[in-house]
PyMOL commands that place a pseudoatom at each C-alpha (Angstrom):
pseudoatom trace, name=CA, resn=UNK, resi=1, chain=A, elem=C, hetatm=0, pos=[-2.096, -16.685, 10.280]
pseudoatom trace, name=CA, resn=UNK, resi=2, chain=A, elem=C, hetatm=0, pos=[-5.806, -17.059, 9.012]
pseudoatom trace, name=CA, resn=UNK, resi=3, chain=A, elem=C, hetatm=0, pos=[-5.847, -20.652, 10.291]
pseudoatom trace, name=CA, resn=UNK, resi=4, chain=A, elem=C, hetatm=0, pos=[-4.304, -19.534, 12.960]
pseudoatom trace, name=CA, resn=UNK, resi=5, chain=A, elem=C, hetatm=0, pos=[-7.044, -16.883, 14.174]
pseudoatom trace, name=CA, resn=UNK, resi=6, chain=A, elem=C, hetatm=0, pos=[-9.878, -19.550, 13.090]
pseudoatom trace, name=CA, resn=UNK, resi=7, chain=A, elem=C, hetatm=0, pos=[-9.222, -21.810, 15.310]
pseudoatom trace, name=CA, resn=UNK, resi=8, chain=A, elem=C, hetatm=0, pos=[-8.549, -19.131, 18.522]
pseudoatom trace, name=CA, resn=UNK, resi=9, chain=A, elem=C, hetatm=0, pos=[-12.068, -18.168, 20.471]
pseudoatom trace, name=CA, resn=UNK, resi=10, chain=A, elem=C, hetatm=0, pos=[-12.971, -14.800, 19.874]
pseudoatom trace, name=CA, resn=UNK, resi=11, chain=A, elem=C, hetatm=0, pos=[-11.803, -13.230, 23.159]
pseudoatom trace, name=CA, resn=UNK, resi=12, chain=A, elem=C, hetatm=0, pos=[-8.305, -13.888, 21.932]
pseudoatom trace, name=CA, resn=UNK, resi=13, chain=A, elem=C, hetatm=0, pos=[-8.264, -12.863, 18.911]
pseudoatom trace, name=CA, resn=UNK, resi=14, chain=A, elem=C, hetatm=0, pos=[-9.340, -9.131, 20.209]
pseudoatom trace, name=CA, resn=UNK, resi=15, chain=A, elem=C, hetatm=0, pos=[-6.962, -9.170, 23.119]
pseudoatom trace, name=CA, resn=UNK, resi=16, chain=A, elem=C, hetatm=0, pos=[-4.613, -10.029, 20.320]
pseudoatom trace, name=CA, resn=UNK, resi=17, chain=A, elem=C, hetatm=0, pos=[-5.334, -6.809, 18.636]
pseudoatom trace, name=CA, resn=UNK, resi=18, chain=A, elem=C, hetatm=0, pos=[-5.437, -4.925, 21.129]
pseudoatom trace, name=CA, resn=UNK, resi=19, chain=A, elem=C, hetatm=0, pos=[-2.193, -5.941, 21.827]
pseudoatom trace, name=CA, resn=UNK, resi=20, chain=A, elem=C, hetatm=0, pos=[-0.733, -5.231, 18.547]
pseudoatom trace, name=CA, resn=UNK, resi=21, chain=A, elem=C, hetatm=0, pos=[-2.568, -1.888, 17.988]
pseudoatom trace, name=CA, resn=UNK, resi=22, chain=A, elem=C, hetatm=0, pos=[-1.227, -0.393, 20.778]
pseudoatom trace, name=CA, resn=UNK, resi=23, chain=A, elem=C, hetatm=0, pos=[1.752, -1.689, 21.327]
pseudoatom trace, name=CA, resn=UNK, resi=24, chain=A, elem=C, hetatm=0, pos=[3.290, 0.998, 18.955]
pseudoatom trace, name=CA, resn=UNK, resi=25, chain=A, elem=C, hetatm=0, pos=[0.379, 3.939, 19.198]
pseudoatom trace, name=CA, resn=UNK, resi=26, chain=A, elem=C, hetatm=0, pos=[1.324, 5.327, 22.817]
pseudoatom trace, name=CA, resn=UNK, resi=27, chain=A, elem=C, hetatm=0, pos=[4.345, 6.318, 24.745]
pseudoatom trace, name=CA, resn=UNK, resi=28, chain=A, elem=C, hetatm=0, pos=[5.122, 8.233, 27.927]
pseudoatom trace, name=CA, resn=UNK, resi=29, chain=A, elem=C, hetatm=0, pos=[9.025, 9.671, 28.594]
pseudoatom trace, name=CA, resn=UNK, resi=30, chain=A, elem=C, hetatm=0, pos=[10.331, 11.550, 31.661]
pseudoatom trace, name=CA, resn=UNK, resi=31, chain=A, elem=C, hetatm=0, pos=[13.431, 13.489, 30.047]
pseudoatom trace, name=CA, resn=UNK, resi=32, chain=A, elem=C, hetatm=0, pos=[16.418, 13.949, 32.183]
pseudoatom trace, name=CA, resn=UNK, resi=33, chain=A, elem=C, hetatm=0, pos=[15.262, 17.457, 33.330]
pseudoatom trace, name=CA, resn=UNK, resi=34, chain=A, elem=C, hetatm=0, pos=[12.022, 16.090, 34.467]
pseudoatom trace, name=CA, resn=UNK, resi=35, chain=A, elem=C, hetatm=0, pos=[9.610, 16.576, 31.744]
pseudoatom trace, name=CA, resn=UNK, resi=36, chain=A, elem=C, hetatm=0, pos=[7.053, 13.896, 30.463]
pseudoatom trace, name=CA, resn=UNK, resi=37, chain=A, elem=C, hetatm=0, pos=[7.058, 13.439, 26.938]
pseudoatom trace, name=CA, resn=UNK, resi=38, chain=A, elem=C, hetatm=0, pos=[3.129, 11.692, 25.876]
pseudoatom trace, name=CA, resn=UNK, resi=39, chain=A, elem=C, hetatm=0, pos=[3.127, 11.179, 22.119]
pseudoatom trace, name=CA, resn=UNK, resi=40, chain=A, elem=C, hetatm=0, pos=[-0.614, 12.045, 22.434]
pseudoatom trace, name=CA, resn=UNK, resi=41, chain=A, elem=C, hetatm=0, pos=[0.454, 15.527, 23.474]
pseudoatom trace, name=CA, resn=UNK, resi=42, chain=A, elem=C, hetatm=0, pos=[2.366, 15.797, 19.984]
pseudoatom trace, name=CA, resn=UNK, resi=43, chain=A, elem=C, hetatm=0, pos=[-0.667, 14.999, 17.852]
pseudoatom trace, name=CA, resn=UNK, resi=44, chain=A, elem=C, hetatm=0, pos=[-0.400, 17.382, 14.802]
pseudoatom trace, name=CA, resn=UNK, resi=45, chain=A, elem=C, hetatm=0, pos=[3.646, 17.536, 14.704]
pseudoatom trace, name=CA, resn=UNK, resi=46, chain=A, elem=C, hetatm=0, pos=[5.686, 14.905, 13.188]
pseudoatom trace, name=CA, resn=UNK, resi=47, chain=A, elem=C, hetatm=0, pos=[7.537, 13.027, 16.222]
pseudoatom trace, name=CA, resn=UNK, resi=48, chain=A, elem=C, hetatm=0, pos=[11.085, 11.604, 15.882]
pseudoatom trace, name=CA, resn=UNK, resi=49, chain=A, elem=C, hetatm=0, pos=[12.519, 9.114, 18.271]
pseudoatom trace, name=CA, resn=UNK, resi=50, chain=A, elem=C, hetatm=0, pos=[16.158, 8.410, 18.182]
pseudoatom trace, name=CA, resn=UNK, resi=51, chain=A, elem=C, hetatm=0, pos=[18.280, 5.671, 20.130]
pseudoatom trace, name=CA, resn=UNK, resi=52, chain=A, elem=C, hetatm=0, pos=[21.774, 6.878, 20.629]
pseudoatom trace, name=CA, resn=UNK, resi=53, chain=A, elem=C, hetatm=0, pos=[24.825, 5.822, 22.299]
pseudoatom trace, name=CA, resn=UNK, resi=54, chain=A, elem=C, hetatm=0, pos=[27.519, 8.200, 23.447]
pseudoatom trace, name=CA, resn=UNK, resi=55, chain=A, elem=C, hetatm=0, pos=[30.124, 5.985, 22.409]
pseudoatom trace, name=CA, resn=UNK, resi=56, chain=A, elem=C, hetatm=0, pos=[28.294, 5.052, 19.207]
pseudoatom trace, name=CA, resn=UNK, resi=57, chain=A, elem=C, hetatm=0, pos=[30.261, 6.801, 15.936]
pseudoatom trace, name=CA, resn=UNK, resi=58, chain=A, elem=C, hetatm=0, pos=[27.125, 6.939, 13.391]
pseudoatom trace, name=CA, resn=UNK, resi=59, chain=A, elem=C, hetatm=0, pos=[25.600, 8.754, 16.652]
pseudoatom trace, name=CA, resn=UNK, resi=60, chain=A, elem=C, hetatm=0, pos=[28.060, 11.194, 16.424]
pseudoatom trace, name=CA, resn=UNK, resi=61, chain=A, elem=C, hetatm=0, pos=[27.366, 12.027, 12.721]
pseudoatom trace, name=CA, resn=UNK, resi=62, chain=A, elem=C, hetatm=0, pos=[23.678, 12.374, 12.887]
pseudoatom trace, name=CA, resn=UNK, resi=63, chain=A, elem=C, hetatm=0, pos=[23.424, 14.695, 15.790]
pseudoatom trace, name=CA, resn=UNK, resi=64, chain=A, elem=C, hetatm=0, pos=[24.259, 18.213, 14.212]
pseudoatom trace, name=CA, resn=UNK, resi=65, chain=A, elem=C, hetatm=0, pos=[21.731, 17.383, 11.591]
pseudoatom trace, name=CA, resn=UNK, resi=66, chain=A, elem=C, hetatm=0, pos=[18.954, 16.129, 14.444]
pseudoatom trace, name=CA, resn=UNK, resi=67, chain=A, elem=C, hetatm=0, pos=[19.700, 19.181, 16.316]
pseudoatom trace, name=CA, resn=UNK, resi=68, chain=A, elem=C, hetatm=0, pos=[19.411, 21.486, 13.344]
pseudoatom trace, name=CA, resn=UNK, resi=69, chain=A, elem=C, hetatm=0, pos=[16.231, 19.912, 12.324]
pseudoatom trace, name=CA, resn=UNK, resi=70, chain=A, elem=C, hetatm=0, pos=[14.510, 20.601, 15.713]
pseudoatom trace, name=CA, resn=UNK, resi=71, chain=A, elem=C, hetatm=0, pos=[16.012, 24.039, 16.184]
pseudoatom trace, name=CA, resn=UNK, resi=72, chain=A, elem=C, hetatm=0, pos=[14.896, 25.131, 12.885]
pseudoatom trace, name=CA, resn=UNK, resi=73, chain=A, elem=C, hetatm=0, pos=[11.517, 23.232, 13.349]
pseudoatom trace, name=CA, resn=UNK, resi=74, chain=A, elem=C, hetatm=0, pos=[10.163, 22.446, 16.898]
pseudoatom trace, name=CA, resn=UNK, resi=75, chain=A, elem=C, hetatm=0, pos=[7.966, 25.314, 16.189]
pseudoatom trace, name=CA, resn=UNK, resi=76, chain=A, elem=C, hetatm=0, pos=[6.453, 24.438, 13.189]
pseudoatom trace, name=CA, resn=UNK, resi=77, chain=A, elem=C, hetatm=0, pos=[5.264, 20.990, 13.696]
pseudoatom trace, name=CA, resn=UNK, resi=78, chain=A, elem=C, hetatm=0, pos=[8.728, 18.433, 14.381]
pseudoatom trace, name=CA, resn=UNK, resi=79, chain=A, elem=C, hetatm=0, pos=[9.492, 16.963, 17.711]
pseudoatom trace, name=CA, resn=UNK, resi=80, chain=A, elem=C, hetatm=0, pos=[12.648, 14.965, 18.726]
pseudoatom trace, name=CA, resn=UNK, resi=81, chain=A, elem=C, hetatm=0, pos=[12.971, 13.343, 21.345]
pseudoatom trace, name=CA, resn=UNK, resi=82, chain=A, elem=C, hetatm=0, pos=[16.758, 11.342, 22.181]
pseudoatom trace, name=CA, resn=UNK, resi=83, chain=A, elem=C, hetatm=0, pos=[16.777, 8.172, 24.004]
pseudoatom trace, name=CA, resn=UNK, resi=84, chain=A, elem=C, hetatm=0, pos=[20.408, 6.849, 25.352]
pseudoatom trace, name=CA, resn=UNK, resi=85, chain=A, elem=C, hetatm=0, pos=[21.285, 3.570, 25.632]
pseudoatom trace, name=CA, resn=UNK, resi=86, chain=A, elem=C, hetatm=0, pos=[24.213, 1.466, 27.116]
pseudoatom trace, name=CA, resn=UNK, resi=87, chain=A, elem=C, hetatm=0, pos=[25.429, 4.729, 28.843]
pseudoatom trace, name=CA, resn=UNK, resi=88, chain=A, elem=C, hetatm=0, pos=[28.323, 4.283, 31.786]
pseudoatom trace, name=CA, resn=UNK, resi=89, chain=A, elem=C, hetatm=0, pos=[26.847, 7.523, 33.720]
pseudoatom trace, name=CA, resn=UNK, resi=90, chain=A, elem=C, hetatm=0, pos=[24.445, 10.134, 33.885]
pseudoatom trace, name=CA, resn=UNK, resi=91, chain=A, elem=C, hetatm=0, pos=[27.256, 12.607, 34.173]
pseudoatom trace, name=CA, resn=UNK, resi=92, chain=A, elem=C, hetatm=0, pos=[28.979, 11.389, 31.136]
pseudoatom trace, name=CA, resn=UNK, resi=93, chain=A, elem=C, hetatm=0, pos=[25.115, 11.390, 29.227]
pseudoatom trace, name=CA, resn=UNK, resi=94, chain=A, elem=C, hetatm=0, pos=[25.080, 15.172, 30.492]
pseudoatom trace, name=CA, resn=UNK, resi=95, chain=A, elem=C, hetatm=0, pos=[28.373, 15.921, 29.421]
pseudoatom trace, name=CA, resn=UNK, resi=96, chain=A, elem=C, hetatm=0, pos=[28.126, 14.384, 25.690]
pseudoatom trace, name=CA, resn=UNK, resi=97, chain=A, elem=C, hetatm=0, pos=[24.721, 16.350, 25.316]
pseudoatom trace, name=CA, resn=UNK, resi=98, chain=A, elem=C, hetatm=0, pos=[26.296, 19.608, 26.344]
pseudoatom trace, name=CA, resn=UNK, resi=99, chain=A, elem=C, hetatm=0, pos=[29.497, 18.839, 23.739]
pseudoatom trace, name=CA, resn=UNK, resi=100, chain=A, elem=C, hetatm=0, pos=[27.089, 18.281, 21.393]
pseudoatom trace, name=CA, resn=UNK, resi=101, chain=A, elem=C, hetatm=0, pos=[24.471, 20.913, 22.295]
pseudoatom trace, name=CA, resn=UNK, resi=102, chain=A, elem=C, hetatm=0, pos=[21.569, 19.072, 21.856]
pseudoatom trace, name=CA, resn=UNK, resi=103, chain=A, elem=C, hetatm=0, pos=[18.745, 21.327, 22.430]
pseudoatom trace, name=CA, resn=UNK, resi=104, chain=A, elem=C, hetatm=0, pos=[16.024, 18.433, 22.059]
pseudoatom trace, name=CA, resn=UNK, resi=105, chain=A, elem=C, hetatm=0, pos=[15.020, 16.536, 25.234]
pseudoatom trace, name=CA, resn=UNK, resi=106, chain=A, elem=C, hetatm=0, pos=[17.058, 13.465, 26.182]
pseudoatom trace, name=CA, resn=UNK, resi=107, chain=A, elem=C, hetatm=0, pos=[15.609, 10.766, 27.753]
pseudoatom trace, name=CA, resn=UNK, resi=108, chain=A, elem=C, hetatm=0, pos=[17.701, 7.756, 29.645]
pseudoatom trace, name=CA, resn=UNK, resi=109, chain=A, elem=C, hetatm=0, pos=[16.901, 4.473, 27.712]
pseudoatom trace, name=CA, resn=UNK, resi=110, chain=A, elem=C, hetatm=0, pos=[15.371, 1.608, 29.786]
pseudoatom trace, name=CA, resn=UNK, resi=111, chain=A, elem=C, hetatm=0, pos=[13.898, -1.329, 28.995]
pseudoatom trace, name=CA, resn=UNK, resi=112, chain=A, elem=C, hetatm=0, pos=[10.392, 0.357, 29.664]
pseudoatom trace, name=CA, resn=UNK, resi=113, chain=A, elem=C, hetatm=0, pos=[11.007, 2.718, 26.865]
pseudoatom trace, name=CA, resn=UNK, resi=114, chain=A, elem=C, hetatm=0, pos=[11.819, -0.305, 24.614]
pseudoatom trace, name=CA, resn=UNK, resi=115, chain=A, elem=C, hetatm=0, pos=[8.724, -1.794, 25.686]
pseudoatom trace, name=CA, resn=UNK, resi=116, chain=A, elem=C, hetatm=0, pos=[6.357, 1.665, 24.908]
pseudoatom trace, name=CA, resn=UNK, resi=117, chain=A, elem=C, hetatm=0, pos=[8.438, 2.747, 21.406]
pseudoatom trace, name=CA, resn=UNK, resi=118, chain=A, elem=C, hetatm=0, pos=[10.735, -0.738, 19.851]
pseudoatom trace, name=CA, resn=UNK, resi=119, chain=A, elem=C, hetatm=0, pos=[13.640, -2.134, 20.397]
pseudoatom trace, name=CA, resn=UNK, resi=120, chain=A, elem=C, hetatm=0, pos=[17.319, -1.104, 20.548]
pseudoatom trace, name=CA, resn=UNK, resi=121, chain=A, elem=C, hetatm=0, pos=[19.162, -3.938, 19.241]
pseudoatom trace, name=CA, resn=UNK, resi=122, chain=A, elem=C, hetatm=0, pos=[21.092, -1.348, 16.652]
pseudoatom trace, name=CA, resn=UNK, resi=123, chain=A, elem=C, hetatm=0, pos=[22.498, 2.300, 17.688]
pseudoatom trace, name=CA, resn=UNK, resi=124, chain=A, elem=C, hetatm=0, pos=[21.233, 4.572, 16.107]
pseudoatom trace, name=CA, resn=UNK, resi=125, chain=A, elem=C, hetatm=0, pos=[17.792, 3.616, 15.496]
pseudoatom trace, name=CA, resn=UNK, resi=126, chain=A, elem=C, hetatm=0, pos=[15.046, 6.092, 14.288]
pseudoatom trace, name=CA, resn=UNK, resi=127, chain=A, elem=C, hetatm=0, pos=[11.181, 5.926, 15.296]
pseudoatom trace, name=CA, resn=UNK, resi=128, chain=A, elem=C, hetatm=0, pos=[9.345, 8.063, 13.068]
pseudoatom trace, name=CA, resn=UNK, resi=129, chain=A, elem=C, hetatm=0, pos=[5.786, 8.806, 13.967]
pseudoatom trace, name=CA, resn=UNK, resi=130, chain=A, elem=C, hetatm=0, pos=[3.004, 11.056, 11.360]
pseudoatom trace, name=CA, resn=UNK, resi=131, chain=A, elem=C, hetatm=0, pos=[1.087, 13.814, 13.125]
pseudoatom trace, name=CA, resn=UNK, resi=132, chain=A, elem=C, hetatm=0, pos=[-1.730, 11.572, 13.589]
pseudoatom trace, name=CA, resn=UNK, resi=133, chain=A, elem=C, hetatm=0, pos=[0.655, 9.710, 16.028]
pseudoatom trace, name=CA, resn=UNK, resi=134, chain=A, elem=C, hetatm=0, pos=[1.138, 6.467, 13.818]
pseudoatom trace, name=CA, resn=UNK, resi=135, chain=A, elem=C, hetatm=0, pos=[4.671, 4.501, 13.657]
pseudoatom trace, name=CA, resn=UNK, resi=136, chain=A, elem=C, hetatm=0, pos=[5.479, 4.841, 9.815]
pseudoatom trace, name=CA, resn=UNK, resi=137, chain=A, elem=C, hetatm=0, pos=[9.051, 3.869, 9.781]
pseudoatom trace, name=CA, resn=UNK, resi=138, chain=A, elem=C, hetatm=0, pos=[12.088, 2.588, 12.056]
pseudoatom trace, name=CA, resn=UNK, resi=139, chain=A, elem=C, hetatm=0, pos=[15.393, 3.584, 10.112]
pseudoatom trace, name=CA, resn=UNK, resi=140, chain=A, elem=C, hetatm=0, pos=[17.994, 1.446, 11.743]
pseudoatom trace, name=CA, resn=UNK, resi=141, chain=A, elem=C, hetatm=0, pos=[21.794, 2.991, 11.209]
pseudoatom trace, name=CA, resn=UNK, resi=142, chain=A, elem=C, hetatm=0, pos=[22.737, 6.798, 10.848]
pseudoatom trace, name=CA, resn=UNK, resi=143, chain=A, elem=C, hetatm=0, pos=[19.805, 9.446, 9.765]
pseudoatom trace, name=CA, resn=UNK, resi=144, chain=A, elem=C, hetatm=0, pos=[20.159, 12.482, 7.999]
pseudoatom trace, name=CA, resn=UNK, resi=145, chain=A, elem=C, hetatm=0, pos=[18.135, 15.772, 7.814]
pseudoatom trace, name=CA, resn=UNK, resi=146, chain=A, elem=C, hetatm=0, pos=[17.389, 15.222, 4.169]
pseudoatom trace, name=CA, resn=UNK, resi=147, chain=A, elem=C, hetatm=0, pos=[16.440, 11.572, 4.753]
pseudoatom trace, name=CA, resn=UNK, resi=148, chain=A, elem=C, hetatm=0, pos=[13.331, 12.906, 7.299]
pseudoatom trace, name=CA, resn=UNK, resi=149, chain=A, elem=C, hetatm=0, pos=[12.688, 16.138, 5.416]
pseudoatom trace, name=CA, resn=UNK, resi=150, chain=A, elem=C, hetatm=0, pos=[12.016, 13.332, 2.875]
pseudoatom trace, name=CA, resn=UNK, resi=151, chain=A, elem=C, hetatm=0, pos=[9.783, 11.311, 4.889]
pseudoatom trace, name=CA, resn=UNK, resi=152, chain=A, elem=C, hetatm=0, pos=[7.310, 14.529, 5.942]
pseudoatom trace, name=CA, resn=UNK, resi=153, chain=A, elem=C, hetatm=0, pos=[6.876, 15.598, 2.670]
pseudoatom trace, name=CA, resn=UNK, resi=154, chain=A, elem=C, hetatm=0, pos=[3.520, 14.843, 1.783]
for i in range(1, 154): cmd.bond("trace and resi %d" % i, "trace and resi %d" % (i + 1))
show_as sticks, trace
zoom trace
């Protein structure tokens, strides 16, 4: 990689680093009732990100503890935010969510919200952002309560 970024003139190299710093620093969501979801507007609270499936088993598991989590903490400092993928309808999306009483905004997963947060090659996947609005992990596979209590422990 150093030779690599000898040998490129300098305008690359910053439009290279540009690319890369932002790339994972900024997103904008429109939930399925309409409201925009910046992760600038969550600076201070620890932001959670999770690709689901509604025919996705491990997605089934984790969602009591995701909705306990923001029930018992949207107030003091935790965001989540759900992001479907590979869904059939957005009747069937609604439907699931009210089974499962998710109280935490959904949004419907598209290839531009791949492009603003990672991908979704493996339901459930977990972005985890720090209340300074940094990426520090991507848990791929099922996440638990304890598992993020974990991660925001300073």
């Amino acid at each position: 990689m150093r030779q690599l970024l000898k040998t490129m003139p300098i305008i690359s190299v910053l439009v290279l680093s540009m690319l890369f710093s932002s790339a994972v620093s900024a997103f904008e969501l429109q939930d399925t009732k309409g409201n925009s979801h910046q992760l600038a507007a969550y600076k201070g609270k620890w932001v959670i990100v999770n690709y689901w499936a509604t025919w996705c088993p491990p997605c089934l598991e984790e969602v009591p503890e995701l909705v306990n989590l923001y029930d018992e903490r949207h107030d003091d400092g935790v965001m989540v935010i759900g992001v479907v993928f590979d869904y059939e309808s957005v009747d069937i999306v609604e439907q699931y969510v009210d089974d499962m009483l998710m109280s935490y905004p959904i949004v419907l997963g598209s290839d531009r919200v791949a492009e603003q947060i990672g991908p979704a090659t493996v339901l459930p996947t977990t972005y985890i952002y720090n209340p300074q609005g940094e990426l520090i992990k991507v848990k791929r596979g099922t996440v638990s309560r304890a598992y993020l209590e974990r991660l925001m422990t300073p």
